[in-house]
C-alpha positions in Angstrom: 0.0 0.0 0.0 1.7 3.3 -1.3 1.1 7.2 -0.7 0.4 8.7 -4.0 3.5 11.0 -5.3 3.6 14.0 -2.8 2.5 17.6 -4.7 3.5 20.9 -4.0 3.6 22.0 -0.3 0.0 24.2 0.1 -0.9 26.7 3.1 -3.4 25.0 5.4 -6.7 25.7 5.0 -8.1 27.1 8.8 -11.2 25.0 8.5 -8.9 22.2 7.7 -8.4 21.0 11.4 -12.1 22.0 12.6 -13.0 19.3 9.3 -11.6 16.8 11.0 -13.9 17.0 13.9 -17.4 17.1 11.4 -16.9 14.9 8.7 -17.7 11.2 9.1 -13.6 9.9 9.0 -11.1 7.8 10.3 -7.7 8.9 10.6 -4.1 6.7 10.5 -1.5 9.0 12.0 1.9 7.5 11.0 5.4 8.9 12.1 8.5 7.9 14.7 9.1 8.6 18.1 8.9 12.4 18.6 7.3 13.1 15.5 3.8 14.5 16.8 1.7 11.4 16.8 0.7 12.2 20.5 0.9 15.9 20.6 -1.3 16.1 17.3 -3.8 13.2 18.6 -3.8 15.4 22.0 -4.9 18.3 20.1 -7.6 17.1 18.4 -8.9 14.7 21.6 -8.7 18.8 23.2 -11.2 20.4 20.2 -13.6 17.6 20.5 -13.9 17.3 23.9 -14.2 20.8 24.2 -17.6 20.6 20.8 -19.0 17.6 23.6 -18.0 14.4 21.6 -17.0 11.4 23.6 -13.6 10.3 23.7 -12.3 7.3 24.3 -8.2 6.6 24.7 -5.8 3.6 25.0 -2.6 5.6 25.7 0.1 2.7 27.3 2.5 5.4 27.9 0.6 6.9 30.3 -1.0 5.3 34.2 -2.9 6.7 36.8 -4.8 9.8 36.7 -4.0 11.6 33.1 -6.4 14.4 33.5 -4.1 17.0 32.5 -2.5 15.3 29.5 -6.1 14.4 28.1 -8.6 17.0 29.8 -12.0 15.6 29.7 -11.5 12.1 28.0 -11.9 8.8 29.2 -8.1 7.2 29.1 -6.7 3.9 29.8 -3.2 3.2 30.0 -3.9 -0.6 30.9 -5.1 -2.0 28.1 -6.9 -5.2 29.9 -8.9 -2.1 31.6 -9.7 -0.1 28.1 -11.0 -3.4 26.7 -14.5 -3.7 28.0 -15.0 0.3 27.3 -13.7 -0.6 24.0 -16.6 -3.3 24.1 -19.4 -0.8 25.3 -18.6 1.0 22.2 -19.2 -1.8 20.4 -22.6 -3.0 22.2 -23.4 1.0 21.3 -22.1 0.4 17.1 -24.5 -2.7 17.2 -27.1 -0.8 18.8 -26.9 1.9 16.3 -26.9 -0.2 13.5 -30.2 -1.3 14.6 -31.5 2.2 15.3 -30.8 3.0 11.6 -32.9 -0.1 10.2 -35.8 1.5 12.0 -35.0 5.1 10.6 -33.4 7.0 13.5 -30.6 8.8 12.9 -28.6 12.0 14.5 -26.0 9.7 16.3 -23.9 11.5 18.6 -20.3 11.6 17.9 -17.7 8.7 19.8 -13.9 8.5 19.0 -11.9 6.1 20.1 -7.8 6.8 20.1 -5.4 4.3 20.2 -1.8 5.8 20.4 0.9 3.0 19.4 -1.3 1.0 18.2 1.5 -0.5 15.7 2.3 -2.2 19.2 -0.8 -3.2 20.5 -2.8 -5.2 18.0 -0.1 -7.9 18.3 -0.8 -8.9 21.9 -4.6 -7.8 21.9 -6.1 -9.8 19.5 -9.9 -8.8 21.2 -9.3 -5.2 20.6 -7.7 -6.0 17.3 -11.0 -7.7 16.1 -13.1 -4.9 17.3 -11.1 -2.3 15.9 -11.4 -4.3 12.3 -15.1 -4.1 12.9 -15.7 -0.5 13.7 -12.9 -0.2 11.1 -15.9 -0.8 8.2 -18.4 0.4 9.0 -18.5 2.3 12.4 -18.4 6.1 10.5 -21.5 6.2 9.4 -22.5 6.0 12.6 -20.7 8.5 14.0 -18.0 6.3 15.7 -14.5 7.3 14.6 -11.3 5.9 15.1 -7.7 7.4 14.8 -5.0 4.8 15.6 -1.3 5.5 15.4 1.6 3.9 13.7 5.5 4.3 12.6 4.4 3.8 8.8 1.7 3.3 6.0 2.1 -0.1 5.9 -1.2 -2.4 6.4 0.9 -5.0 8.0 2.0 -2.6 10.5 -1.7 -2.2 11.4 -2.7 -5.9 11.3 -4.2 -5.5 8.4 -2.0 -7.9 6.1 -4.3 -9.6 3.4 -7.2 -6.9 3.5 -5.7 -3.4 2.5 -8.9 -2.6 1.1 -9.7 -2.0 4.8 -7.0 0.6 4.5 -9.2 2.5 2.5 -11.8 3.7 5.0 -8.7 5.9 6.9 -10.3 8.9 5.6 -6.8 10.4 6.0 -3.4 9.2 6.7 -1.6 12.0 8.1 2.2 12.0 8.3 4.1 13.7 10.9 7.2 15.0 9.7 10.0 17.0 11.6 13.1 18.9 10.6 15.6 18.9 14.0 17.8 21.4 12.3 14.7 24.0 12.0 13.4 22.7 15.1 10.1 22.6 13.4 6.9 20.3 13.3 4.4 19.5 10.9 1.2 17.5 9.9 1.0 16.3 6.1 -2.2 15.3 5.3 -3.3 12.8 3.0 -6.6 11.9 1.7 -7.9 8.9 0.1 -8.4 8.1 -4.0 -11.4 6.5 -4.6 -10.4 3.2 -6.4 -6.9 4.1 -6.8 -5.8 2.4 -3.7 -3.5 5.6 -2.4 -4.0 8.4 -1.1 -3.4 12.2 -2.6 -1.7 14.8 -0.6 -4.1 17.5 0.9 -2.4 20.2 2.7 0.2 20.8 5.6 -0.4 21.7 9.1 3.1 23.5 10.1 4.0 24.4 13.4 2.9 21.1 15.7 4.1 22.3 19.0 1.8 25.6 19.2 -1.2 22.7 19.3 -1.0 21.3 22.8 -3.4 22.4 25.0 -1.7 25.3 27.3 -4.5 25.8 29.9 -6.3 22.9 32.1 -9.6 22.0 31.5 -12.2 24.3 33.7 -14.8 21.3 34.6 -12.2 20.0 36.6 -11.0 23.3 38.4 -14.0 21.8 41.4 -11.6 18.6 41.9 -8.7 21.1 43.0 -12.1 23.1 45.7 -12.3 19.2 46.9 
């Protein structure tokens, strides 16, 4: 599974970002270790939290209370834990699915974030299968998914023998980094219909300025406690 040929580097769009938190998408964030995977998948966890979506996160970096590193999400950094949330989310998918046979519709939004997931699906084969599932059809119910890996590559994802699955990342979105510069950035890539790459959309420069600076105010009563 390739990237199509990158094009000309173009100024990011500013409703670019907000896009990614109304249109019905996956995401595949790819990059190495200090690339931005976490600080761009912080980000975005921080503007949809903030527009009342649910958010879900398997971080195994992280234990104990993470409130401050992902303000007003639900986050597991033991994955044994995440797993039955992970399968609520599913009972809800099924659930839906049902809704829409009898014509309801409006779901409310539910992502579910797996940093490192290039290093999970190996040893979690129940959250592996679910993730397939939700994988194909769980966008058009408003359940979204953005997994992170340290390439493009479907067997890096578990996905060896069924890259057509690769198709439903609405965007893979490479970090990319230049030491020298000291500089971050986001390259986004969208998905050809049929063509089995993706096209290059747009950069997101300047990584670092995206972290949340301030703490989340529904928790300023835990501090009156």
């Amino acid at each position: 599974f390739e990237l199509a040929a990158e094009a000309p580097a173009a100024s990011m769009k500013p409703e670019l970002f907000t896009a990614l938190t109304t249109d019905i998408i996956h995401l595949m964030l790819v990059g190495g270790s200090g690339a931005g995977k976490t600080t761009l998948t912080r980000a975005l966890a921080h503007h949809l939290v903030r527009k009342g979506h649910a958010v879900i996160v398997g971080d195994p970096k992280v234990s104990g209370p993470t409130s401050e590193k992902w303000p007003g999400c639900k986050v597991f950094g033991d994955l044994d834990e995440f797993l039955p949330e992970l399968q609520k989310v599913k009972a809800e998918l099924d659930r839906r699915v049902l809704a829409a046979k009898q014509g309801f519709g409006n779901f409310p939004h539910v992502w579910v974030m797996l940093d490192e997931y290039w290093r999970i699906w190996p040893e979690h084969e129940d959250i592996r299968a679910i993730v397939e599932e939700m994988l194909r059809l769980a966008r058009e119910y408003h359940i979204h998914l953005v997994l992170g890996s340290q390439d493009n590559q479907a067997a890096s994802m578990g996905l060896q023998g069924k890259t057509k699955l690769m198709g439903n990342f609405t965007y893979i979105v490479e970090m990319k980094q230049n030491p020298a510069r000291g500089v971050r950035w986001a390259q986004f890539n969208q998905y050809v219909n049929g063509d089995n790459k993706y096209q290059f959309v747009a950069d997101v420069p300047q990584l670092p300025s995206w972290e949340p600076k301030v703490k989340d105010y529904r928790e300023f009563d835990d501090t009156l406690a």
